[in-house]
N, C-alpha and C positions, 0 to 999 in steps of 0.2 A: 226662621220665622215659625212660629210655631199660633195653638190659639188658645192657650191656655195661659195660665199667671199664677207661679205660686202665692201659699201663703204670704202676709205682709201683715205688718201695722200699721194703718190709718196714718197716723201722724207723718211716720214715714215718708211717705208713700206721697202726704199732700207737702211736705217740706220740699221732696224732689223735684213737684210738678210746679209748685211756686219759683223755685230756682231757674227751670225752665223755661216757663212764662214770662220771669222780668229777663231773662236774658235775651229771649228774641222781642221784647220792648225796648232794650238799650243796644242793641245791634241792628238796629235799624229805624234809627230817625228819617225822617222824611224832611228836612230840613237843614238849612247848615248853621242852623242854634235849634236848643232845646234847651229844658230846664236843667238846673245843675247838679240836681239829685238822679239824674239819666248821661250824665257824666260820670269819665274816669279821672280821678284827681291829675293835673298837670302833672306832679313828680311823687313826694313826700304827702301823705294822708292817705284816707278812703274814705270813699261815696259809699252810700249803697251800690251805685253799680261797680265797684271796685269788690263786691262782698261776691258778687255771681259768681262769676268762677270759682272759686275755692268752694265754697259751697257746693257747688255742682262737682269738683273732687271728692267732697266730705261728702254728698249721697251715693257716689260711686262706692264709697267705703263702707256705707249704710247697707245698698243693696247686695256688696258683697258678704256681708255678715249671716246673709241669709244661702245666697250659691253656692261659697265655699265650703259648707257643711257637708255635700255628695264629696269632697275631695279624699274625704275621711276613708272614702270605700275605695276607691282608685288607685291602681299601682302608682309608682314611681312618673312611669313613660308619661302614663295617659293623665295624671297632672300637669307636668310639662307641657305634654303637646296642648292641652286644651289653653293654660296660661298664654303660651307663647303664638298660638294662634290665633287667639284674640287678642291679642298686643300688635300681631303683623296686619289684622284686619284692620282692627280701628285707626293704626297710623298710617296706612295706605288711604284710607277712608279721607282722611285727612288731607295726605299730600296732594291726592288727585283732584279735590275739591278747593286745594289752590292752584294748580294746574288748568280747572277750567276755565274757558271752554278750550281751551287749549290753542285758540288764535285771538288775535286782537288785533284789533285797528289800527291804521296806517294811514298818511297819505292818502299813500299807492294802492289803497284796500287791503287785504286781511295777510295776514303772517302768520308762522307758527310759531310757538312760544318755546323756543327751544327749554330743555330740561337743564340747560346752565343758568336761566332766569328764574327755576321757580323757588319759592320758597318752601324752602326742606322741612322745618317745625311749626306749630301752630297749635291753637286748641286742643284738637283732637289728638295730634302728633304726641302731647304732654297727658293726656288723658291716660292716655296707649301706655306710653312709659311707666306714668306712676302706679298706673294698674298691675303693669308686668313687677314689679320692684315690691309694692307692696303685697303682693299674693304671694312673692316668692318668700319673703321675711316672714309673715303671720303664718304659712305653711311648714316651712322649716324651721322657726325661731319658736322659743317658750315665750308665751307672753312679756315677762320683764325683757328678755335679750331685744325684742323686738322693739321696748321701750328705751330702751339703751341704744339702740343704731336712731332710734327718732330725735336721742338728742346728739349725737354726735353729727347728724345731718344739719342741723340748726346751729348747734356752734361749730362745727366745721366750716358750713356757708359762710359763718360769719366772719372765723377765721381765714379764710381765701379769701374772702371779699378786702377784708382790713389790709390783710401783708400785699396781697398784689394790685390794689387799688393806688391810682395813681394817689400819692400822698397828700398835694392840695386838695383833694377833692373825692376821696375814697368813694361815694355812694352819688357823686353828678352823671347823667347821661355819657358823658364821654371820658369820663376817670373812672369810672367802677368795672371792675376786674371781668363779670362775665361777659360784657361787650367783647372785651379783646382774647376771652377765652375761645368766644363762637367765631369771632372771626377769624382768628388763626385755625380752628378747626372745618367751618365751610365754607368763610368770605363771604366778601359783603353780599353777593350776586344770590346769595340763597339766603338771606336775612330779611326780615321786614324791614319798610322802610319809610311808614307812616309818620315814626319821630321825627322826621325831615335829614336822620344818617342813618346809615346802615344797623339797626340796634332792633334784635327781636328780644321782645317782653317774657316768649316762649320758648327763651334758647335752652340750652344741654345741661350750662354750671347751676342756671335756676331753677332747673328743674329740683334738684337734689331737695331744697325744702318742704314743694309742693308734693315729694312722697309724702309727707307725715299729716297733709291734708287728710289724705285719702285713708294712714292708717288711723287716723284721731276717730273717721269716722265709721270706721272698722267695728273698733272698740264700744263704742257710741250706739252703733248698732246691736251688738251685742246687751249691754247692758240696759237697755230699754227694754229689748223683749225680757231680758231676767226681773227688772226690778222696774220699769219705768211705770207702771201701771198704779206704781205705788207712794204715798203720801214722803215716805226716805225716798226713795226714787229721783222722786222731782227734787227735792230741795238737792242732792248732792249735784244733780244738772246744774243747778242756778247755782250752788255755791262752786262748781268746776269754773262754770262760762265766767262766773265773777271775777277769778282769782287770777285766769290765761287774761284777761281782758289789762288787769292789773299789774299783770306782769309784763304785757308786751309793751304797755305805756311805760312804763318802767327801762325797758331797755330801750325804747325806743328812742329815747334821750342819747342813746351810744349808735342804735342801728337802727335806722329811721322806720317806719314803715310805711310800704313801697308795693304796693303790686308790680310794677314793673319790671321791678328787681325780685319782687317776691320773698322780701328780706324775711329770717325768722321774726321777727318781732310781728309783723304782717301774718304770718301762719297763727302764734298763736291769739292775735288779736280776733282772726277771722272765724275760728275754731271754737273762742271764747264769743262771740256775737252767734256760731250758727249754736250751739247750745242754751244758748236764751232763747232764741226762735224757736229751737223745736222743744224746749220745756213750755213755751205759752202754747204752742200747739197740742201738748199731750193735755196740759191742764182742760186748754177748751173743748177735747173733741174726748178725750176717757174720761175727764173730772167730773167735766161741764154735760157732757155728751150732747153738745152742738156740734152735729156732722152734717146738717141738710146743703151746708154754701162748698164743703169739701168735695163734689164731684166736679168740679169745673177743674180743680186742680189732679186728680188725678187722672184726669185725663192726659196729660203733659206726664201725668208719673208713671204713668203705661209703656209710655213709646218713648221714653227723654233723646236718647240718641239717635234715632230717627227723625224726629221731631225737630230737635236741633239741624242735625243734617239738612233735612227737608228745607227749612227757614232761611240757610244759610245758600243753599244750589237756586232757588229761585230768586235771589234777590240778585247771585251773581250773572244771571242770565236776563237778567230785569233791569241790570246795569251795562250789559254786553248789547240788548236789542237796543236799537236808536229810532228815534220818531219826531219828526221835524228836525232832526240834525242835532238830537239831546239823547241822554239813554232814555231811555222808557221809564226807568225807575224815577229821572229827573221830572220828565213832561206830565207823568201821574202827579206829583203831587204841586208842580207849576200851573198846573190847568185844571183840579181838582180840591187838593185840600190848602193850598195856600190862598186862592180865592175864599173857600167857604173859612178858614182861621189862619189869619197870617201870621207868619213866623213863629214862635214857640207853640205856641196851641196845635196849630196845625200840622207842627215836626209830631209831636206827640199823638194827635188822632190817627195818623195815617201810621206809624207803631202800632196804635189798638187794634186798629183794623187790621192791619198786618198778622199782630197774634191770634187773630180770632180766625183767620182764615186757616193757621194752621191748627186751632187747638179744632176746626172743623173738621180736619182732615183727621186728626188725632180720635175723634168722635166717633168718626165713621167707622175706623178702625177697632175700636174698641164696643163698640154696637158689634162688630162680627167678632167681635171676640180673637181678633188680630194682634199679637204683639213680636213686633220686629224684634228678633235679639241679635246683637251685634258679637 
């Protein structure tokens, strides 16, 4: 933790804090419906909320455009170590944070959650990785070699996915190849298990494309601060985002796209969508220079993984305390916003409220000139 903030770019800066914001608006309805633009697509497509994550890769890779610059003065070791210690921070971060609270209800009353039930990967856990993977590649690699492993990650995925996917049905919930890769490597016992089988969305084989999230957004970072400023600038933005957007409809005909799965066609659909967003963001806020509505958002772009964090430990502790024989999370908005707007309206206010308590918290922080770095 420190209370300082390097330099940055505006655009940046408020792209990160928007990714933030809708995410802890769609990670936490207060309802068991809400609208379907605050949905993840059932299997095959993307929502907007299906755009969050990658996104929030892809400013991972923004914001490292600007850190990995001190790497340049640093031996060999202290590269490493700093890489590899922030990779072991944030997936621990992570695992423990599915771990909590580390007992649950019974019966009998409370249990411990033994560490053969929790879940090994997640979020964070994927965050971690493709952090540690792509720093090593854009530190060691020349630019092109670095774009050359981006695609053999992408047709490679797609090649594993195809040969080892069960042949009826290569890319279904229970025929596609990285389900039975994680399973054979941690079993079901440490997988998510919300699909209604054992099938985490954040396992090990689909990680491999969400590296190139993170380096797309590397690059991106880079060439904004060289060029974005500028009237070329922009339009190579909109003509990039245009053409991944083209291409991934394109193949998606062959390899669907999947958040799930995390297909390439998905990477560079998402990569091709965050590059329109933050070319209407530079236009409006360096073109235009409309910046007055942009502090609400980098507030969120201060602290994102904090923030996130934060959003994420009270809602599980909000779901763990019970009141009237419901969690607390339930009886809040049973007794609260489901009276004042029922069913979808009310799934959705009690989200805004939700975000706004923490972009508070994020406030205060940033009022003292506080920013958590992970």
């Amino acid at each position: 933790m420190n209370n300082t903030t390097p330099q940055r770019f505006l655009p940046l800066d408020v792209f990160r804090g928007l990714t933030v914001c809708f995410m802890i608006i769609v990670n936490t309805p207060g309802w068991d419906t809400s609208y379907y633009i605050l949905n993840h697509a059932q299997w095959n497509g993307c929502t907007p909320t299906d755009m969050v994550f990658p996104s929030f890769l892809f400013a991972v890779g923004n914001a490292m455009s600007f850190s990995m610059r001190k790497f340049q003065q640093l031996e060999n070791t202290a590269v490493l170590s700093k890489i590899f210690r922030r990779t072991l921070l944030i997936f621990l971060l992570g695992f423990l944070m599915y771990w909590l609270p580390f007992v649950r209800h019974t019966e009998s009353g409370l249990e411990f959650i033994p560490l053969s039930d929790t879940r090994i990967l997640g979020v964070l856990q994927r965050i971690a990785l493709c952090y540690c993977f792509a720093s090593l590649l854009i530190h060691y690699l020349p630019k092109k070699a670095v774009w050359a492993v981006s695609a053999v990650l992408l047709l490679g995925y797609w090649a594993i996915m195809y040969t080892f996917g069960d042949p009826a049905d290569r890319y279904s919930l229970t025929g596609n190849a990285a389900l039975h890769f994680d399973k054979l490597i941690m079993g079901d016992s440490h997988l998510y298990h919300g699909e209604g089988i054992a099938f985490d969305p954040e396992g090990l084989l689909s990680t491999l494309p969400a590296i190139v999230n993170v380096i797309a957004g590397y690059y991106t970072g880079l060439f904004i601060q060289q060029e974005g400023k500028t009237g070329k600038g922009l339009r190579k933005l909109l003509q990039m985002g245009a053409l991944l957007i083209l291409v991934a409809l394109v193949w998606s005909m062959a390899f669907p796209i999947n958040k799930k799965l995390w297909t390439s066609s998905y990477v560079l659909y998402t990569v091709g969508i965050d590059l329109l967003i933050l070319s209407l963001l530079i236009y409006v806020i360096d073109f235009k220079k409309q910046e007055g509505w942009t502090s609400f958002f980098t507030v969120f772009g201060k602290n994102p993984l904090f923030l996130y964090l934060l959003s994420e430990v009270v809602v599980i502790f909000l779901f763990f305390f019970q009141a009237g024989g419901i969690s607390v999370y339930r009886w809040i908005n049973t007794n609260i916003f489901q009276p004042i707007a029922p069913g979808k309206p009310g799934s959705l206010l009690f989200a805004l409220v939700y975000m706004l308590f923490c972009w508070s918290v994020g406030k205060i922080l940033d009022k003292k000139r506080i920013y958590v770095r992970v």
